[in-house]
N, C-alpha and C positions, 0 to 999 in steps of 0.2 A: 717511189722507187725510180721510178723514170728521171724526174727531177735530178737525184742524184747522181745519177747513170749521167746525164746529161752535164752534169758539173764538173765530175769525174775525168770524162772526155774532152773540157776544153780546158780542163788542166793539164792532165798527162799533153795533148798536143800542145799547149805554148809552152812547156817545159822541151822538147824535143828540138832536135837541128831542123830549122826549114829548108835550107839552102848553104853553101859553102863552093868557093870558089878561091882561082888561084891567083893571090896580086904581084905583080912584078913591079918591082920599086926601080928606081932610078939609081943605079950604081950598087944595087943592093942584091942580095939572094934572092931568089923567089917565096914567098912565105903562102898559110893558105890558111882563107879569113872566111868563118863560119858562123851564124846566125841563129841563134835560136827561137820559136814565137814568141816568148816574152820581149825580145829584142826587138823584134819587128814590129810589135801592136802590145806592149808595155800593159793595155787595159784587160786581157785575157786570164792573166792569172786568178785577177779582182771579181771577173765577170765568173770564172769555176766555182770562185771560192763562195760569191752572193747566191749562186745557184743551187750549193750545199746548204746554206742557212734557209735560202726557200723550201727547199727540202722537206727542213725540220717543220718549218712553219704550216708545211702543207699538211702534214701529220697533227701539230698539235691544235689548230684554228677549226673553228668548224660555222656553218649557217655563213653568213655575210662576210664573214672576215675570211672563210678557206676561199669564198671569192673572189677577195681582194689579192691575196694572195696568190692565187690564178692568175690575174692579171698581173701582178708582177712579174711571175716566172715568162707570160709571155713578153714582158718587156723586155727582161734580162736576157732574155734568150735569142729575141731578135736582134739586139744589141750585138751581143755576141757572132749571130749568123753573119752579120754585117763589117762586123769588126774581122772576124778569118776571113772574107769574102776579099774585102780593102788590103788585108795583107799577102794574098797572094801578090798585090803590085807593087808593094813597098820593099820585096826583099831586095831587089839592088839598092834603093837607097839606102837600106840597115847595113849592107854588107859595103857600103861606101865609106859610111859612118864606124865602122870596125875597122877599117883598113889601119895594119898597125904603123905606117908610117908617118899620121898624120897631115897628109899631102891631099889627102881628099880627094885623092884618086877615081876616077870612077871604075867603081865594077861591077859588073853583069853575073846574074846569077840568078836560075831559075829553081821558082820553090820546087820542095817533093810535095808528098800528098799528104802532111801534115796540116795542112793548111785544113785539107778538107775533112779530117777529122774533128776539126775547131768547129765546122760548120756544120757539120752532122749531131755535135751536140748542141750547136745554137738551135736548130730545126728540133729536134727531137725536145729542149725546153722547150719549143714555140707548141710542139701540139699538146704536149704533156698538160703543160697550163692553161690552154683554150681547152682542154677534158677538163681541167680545174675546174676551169669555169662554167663548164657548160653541166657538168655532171656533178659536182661534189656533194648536193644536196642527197644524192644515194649513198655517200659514202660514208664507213661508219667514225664515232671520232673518241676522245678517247671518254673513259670514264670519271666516275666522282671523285674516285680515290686518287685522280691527277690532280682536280681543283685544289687552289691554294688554302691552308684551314681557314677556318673564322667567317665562312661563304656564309652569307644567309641559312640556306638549306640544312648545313651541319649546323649553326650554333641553335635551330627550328626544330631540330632533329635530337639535340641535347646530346650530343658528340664528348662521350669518354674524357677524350682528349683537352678541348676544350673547357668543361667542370673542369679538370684536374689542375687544369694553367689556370682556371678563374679563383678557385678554391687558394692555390699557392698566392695570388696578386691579392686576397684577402688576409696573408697571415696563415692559412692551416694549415696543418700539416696532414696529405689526404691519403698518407699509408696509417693512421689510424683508425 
């Protein structure tokens, strides 16, 4: 839940205005050039979206692999923390890079605190997934009736299902 809470949050923030300022063109009106976190740090949407799919992963993996996946989320998530962190200093460059006159003007423009909700869902993957890691072995994972058919255990087990698909790959017909 966390995981996703954490994806969540550096989604909604790179989708949001960081910053917006007013450029004065050279013989032109004033116009006013705004930024959003994707604009600024382009990898945040990607890093929301992996943190979603870790997610899943943390739910369906269990023993060594909800591990592994532990450590992922804290990679993605420090990635992350690091990545809003770096963009608090890049919005005047973004907002340079939007300027619509093409003159490559420079402008100044300080972020809001969108930045630091980026970063509060990096932090928040970062512990979630060191609990992965550190705790998952307590946790519970899913059941049999999720394994894929034909597992050992069901075809051992003489599984309905499986007769009924092996009986058809012979030719009978097993509604009689």
């Amino acid at each position: 839940m966390g995981t996703a809470g954490s994806g969540l949050l550096v989604l909604l923030a790179s989708g949001r205005v960081w910053s917006s300022a007013t450029a004065r063109l050279p013989g032109a009106a004033v116009s006013k050039v705004s930024v959003a976190g994707h604009a600024v740090e382009p990898s945040l949407p990607a890093l929301g979206i992996a943190l979603l799919a870790l997610a899943a992963g943390l739910i369906a993996a269990k023993g060594a692999l909800r591990r592994v996946v532990g450590v992922l989320v804290v990679v993605v998530g420090g990635t992350a923390l690091g990545v809003a962190i770096a963009g608090r200093g890049s919005v005047s460059s973004a907002l340079t890079a939007h300027e619509p006159g093409g003159l490559s003007l420079p402008i100044h423009g300080t972020p809001n605190g969108w930045w630091v909700m980026a970063a509060v869902g990096g932090l928040l993957a970062v512990i979630v997934g060191g609990l992965a890691v550190v705790r998952s072995g307590d946790w519970a994972a899913l059941g049999r009736k999720y394994e894929a058919p034909g597992t050992p255990q069901q075809v051992a087990a003489g599984d309905s299902a499986v007769s009924t698909w092996d009986a058809l790959d012979r030719g009978e017909d097993p509604t009689e």
